[in-house]
N, C-alpha and C positions, 0 to 999 in steps of 0.2 A: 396237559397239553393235548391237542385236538391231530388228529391226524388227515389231509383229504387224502383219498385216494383217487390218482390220475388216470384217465385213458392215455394208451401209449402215444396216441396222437397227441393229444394236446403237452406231453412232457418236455418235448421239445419246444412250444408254445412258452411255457413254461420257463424254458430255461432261457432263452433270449429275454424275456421281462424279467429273470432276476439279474439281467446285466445290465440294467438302467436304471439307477435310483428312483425308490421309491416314492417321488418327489416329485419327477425331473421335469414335469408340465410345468413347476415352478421358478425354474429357472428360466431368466430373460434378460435381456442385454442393459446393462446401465445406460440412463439416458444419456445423450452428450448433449446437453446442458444443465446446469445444478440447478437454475429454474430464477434464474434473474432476470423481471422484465424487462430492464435496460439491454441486458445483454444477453439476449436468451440461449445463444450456443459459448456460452463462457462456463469455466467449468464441467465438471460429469458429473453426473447420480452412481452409484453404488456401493458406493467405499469410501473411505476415509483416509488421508495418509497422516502417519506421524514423524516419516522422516526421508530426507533426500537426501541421498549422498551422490556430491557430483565431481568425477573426476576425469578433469578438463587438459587437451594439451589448443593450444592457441599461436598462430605464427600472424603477427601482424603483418608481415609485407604481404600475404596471399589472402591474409582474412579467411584463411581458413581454419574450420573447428572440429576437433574430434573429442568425443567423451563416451563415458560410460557412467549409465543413470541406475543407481540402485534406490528404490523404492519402499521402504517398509508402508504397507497400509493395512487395512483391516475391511470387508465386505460388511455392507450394509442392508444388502440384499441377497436373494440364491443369484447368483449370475451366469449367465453362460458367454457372456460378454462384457469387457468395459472400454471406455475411450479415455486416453492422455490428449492435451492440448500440444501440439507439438508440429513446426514445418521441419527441422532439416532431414535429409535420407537414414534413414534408418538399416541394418543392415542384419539387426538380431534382437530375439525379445525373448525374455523367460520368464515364467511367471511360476514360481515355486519348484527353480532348477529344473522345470522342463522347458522347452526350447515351444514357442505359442506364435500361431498365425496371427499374422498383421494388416496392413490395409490400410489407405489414406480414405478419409471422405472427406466432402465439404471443402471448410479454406481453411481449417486446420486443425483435423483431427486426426488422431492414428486411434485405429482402430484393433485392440486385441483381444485374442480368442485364445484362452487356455485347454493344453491339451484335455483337460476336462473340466466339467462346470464346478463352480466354488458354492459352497453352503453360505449361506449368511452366517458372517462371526468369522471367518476363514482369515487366517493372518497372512497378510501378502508379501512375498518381495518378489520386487518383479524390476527384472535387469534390462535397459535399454540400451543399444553399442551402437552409435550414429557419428555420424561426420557432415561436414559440406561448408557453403559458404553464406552464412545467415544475410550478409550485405544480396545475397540475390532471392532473395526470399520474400513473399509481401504477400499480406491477407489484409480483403476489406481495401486493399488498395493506398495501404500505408505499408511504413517498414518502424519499428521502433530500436532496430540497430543500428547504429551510431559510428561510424568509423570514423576515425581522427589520424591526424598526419602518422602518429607510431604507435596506432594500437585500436580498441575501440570500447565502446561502453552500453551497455545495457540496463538502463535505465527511464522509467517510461507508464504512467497510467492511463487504463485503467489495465493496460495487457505489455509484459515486454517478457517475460519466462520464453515463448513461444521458441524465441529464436536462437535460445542456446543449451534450454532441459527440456526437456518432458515434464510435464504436470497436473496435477487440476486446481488450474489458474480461474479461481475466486477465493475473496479475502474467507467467507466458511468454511473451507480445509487450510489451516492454517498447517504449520510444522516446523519441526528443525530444520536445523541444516547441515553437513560436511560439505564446502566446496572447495575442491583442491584442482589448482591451477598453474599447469609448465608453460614457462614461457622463454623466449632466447634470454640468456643473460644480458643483464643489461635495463632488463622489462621489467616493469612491475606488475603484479595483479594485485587489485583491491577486489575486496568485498564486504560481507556483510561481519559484525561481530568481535572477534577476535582471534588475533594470527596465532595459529597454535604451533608452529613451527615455518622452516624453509629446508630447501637443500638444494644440492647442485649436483648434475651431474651431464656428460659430454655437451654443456654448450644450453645445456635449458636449467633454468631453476622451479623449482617446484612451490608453491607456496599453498599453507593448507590453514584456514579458515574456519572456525567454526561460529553457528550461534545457535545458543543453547536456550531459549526460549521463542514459543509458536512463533512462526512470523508467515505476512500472507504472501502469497508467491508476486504478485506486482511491486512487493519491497525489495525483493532479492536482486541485487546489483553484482555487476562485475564492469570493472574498469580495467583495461590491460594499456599500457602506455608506459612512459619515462616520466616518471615523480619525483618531487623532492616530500619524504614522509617526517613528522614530526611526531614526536610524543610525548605526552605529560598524565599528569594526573590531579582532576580539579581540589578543592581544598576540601569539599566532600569527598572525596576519595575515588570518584568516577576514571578509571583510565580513557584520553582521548588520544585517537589516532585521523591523525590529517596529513590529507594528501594534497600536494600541487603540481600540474604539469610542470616540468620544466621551460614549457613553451609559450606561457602566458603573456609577456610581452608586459605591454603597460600597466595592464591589467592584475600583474603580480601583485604590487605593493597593495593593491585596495583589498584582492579575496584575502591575502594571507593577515592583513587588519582587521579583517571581518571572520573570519574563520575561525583563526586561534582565539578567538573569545570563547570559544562553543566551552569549557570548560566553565568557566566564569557563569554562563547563560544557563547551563544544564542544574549546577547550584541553585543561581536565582530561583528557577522556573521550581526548580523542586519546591521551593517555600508556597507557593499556590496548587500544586498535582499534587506533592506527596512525593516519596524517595523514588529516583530515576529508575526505571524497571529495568534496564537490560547493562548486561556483564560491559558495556565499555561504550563509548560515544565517537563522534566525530564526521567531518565532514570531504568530499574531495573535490577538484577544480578538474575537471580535464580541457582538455586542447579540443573545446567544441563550438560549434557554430549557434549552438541550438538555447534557445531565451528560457529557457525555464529551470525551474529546482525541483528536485522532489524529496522527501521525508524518507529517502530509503531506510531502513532500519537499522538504527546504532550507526548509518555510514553516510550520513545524506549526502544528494547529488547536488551541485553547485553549477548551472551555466559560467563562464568567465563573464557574459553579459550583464549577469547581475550587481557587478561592481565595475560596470564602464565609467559609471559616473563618479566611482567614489566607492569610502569602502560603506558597510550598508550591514550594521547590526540586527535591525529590523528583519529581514530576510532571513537570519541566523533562528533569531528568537522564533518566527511562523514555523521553520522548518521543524527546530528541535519541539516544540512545543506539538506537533504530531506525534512526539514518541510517545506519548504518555495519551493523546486525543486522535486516533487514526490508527496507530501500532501495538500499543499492546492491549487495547481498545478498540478492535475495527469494526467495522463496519458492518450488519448482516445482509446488506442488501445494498448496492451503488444507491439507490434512494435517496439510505441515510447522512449523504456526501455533508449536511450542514455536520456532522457533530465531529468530522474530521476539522471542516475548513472556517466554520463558524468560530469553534475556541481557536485555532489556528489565529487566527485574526484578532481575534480578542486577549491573546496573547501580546502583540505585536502593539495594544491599546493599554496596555497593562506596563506593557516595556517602557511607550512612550509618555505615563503620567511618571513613572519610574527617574524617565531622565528629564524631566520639567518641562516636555516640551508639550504639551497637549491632555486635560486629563481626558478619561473616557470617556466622565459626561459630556465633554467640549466635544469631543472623538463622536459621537452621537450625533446631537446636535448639528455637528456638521455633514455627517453623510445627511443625516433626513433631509436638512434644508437642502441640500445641494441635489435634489431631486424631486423635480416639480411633482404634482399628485398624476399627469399622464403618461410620464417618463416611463419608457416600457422598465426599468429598470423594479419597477413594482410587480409587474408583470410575472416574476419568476418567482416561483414557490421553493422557499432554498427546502423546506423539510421534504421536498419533492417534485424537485427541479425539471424532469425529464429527461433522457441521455444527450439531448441535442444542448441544453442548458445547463450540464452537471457542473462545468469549470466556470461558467457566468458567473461576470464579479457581484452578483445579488447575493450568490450563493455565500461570497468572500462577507460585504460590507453589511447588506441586508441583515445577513446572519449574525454578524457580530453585533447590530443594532438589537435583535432579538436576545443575543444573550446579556446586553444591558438591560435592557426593557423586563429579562427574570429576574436578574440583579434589583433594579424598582421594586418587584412587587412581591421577593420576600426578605429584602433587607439583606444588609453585609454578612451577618453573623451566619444565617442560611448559605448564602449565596458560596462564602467561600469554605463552608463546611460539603456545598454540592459538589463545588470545582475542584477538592482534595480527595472526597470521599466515590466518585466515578470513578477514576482509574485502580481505586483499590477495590471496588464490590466487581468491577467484570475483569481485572487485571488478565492478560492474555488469553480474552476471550472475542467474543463478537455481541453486540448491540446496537437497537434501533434507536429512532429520533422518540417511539413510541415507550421501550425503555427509558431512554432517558426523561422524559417528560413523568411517569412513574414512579421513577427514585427522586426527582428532585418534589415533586408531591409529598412522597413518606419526609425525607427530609425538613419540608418547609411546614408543612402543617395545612397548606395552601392549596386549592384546587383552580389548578395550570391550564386547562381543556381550554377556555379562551382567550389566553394570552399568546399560547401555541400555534392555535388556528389564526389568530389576528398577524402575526408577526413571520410566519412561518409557511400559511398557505395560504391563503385569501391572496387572489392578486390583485391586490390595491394596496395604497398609500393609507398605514392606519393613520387613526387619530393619534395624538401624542399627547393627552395630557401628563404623564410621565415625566416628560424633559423638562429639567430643573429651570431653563430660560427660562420659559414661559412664552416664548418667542415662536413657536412651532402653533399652531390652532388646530380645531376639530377640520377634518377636510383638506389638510396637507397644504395651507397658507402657511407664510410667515410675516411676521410683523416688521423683519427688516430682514439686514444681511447677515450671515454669521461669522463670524471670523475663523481665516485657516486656521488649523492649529501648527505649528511650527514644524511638527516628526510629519505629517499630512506625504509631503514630499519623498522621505522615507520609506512610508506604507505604498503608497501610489505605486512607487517604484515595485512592489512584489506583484502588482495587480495581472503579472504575467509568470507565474510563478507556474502555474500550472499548462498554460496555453500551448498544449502541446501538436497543435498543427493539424489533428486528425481532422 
């Protein structure tokens, strides 16, 4: 061991630098945004979380919300700062049981500073104690809370966490869940997964929630209202939990036909994905204004709209058919939105050779022809749509033409060894259109580089020699009309499934 010897002067010198890590120039503040070109202050840099525990009390007549957010995450970097995505008032924040400065910036970031900087590696909990009324809240000049005549609902892509946890809201920090939910007697709270208990006490019940595999924070739902709740358990063994307003009106008889199938559908589907990934299924209807559906995770969300007409299988199969293409399989980048919404679709074509009304090829064939070669409808690149074009039905129908057109060009035997063998190599993970065009390569034996590009990003009307009619020509002609296919109706009707107003 070496020894210096100090001047009395400089000891002091001396002693103030050994009170600041020997590092500490390396310490810097996590970016607020995870680095999505679509959405570039979505998400944060610095850490990682693997679990949120959220424990919610909620009075539907004031819409107002109070919780407490506990956080496990883990540091990614040295940090001397990180951001959660988060609008309501905030009122306490700890960040490994010490009490840490906060701060709003922007349209919706809270901003916190730990009593002292974090090493990278650093295991986090970090505790947040907020209240307010999300219904007055609004970033970007939307709101994705939902209120309904007895309660409200949180549901909503590509962003709806904002307005009732804390988070880092992008599908790349995936995590558990705990979400436990008092409401007045009387109320229900749904959410994501499985009820792991209730209880009661002066006049609230408590309802507690878990899901035990990653889920992205845009999946995480909560519904609070008066339900009628059902449960079974499919012939595969799946438990399903479905929920219905009690206030659905006409509308009852069609969702709860179309709903209570989701057992039946979670079976089927598994025969093409592989065994249903998460611990229980199911769907709910709330008492809402609003036209679309989303895949929330194990719980999807139902507009009443989407059975005004009647009840509407097809809908059921798009949604659930996300668990396996979207959920436990998401996304790494909003980019990659085809390999949600593409098999989504291609689902829903699969359903309907299923029930004699239409096969795929027919299902093909008739989107191509049904869009002349300058239909801007060619115009949109579903492997890379743009954020203004991400929900564009090119992305829906396009896309599902695409994943006929790889179906063509390495045969059945491939094709549904790809469509099984995907959700089990990234099973609750995250992947690209660029992944997947890789796996289904080693699978097929085939090299995909320009069927991808042709079908997927070129904005033009390909050539089709592929399609079995023979009816479609080089240069987006056809030699005659094609006939609807019968489900056409059906499918059409999802074609607002996502249209979510922003």
């Amino acid at each position: 061991m070496h020894r210096r010897i100090l001047a009395p002067g400089a000891l002091a010198a001396a002693s103030l630098m050994l009170a600041i890590p020997a590092s500490a120039a390396s310490y810097s503040p996590g970016a607020p945004g995870i680095g999505d070109p679509y959405y570039p202050a979505y998400g944060n840099g610095g850490y990682d979380v693997s679990h949120y525990d959220l424990r919610l009390k909620y009075q539907p007549a004031t819409d107002e919300l109070e919780g407490t957010a506990t956080i496990l995450a883990r540091t990614t970097q040295d940090l001397s700062r990180f951001d959660l995505d988060f609008l309501l008032d905030v009122s306490e924040v700890r960040v490994n049981g010490a009490r840490a400065a906060f701060a709003t910036s922007g349209q919706h970031e809270l901003e916190i500073t730990p009593a002292t900087p974090l090493a990278e590696g650093t295991a986090l909990t970090v505790v947040v104690r907020y209240r307010g009324v999300p219904s007055t809240k609004s970033a970007y000049g939307f709101s994705t809370w939902h209120r309904t005549p007895d309660g409200a609902v949180a549901a909503d892509e590509p962003e709806a966490a904002w307005w009732w946890y804390p988070s880092n809201d992008h599908p790349l920090d995936k995590a558990t869940y705990d979400v436990s939910v008092a409401v007045p007697d009387g109320t229900q709270a749904i959410s994501n997964g499985t009820l792991q208990s209730t209880s009661s006490q002066a006049g609230w019940t408590r309802y507690n929630w878990r899901q035990n595999k990653p889920q992205a924070t845009y999946l995480t739902t909560l519904a609070v209202g008066r339900f009628d709740v059902t449960t079974s358990t499919s012939e595969g063994g799946v438990p399903v939990v479905n929920a219905y307003s009690t206030a659905l009106g006409d509308n009852a008889g069609a969702a709860r036909a179309s709903v209570e199938r989701t057992g039946e559908l979670v079976d089927w589907l598994s025969g093409y994905f592989g065994p249903y990934p998460f611990a229980s299924a199911g769907g709910y209807v709330p008492d809402t204004t609003t036209g679309y559906a989303l895949e929330t995770q194990t719980r999807v969300y139902y507009s009443p709209r989407q059975f005004a007409n009647g009840s509407n299988a097809s809908v059921v199969v798009h949604e659930l058919a996300h668990q396996w293409y979207g959920d436990s399989v998401s996304l790494k980048g909003w980019k990659d939105i085809w390999i949600n919404e593409g098999f989504a679709r291609y689902a829903q074509w699969l359903w309907s050779e299923h029930e004699g009304e239409g096969t795929t090829r027919e299902l093909a064939d008739y989107v191509y022809a049904s869009h002349p070669a300058d239909d801007p409808f060619w115009k949109v690149a579903p492997g890379d749509p743009g954020p203004d074009d991400q929900f564009d039905i090119a992305v829906y129908d396009r896309g599902a033409l695409a994943v006929q057109a790889l179906r063509d060009a390495v045969g059945d035997d491939a094709f549904f060894a790809i469509l099984k063998g995907w959700p089990r190599e990234h099973a609750y993970g995250n992947a690209s259109v660029a992944d997947f065009r890789a796996y289904a390569e080693r699978v097929s034996g085939k090299p995909l580089d320009a069927l991808f590009d042709t079908y997927l990003f070129r904005p033009e009307k390909p050539a089709a020699p592929g399609l079995a009619t023979g009816r479609a020509a080089a240069g987006g002609t056809t030699a005659g009309p094609v006939a609807r296919p019968t489900s056409w109706k059906a499918i059409e009707a999802t074609n607002t499934v996502h249209a979510n107003g922003h």
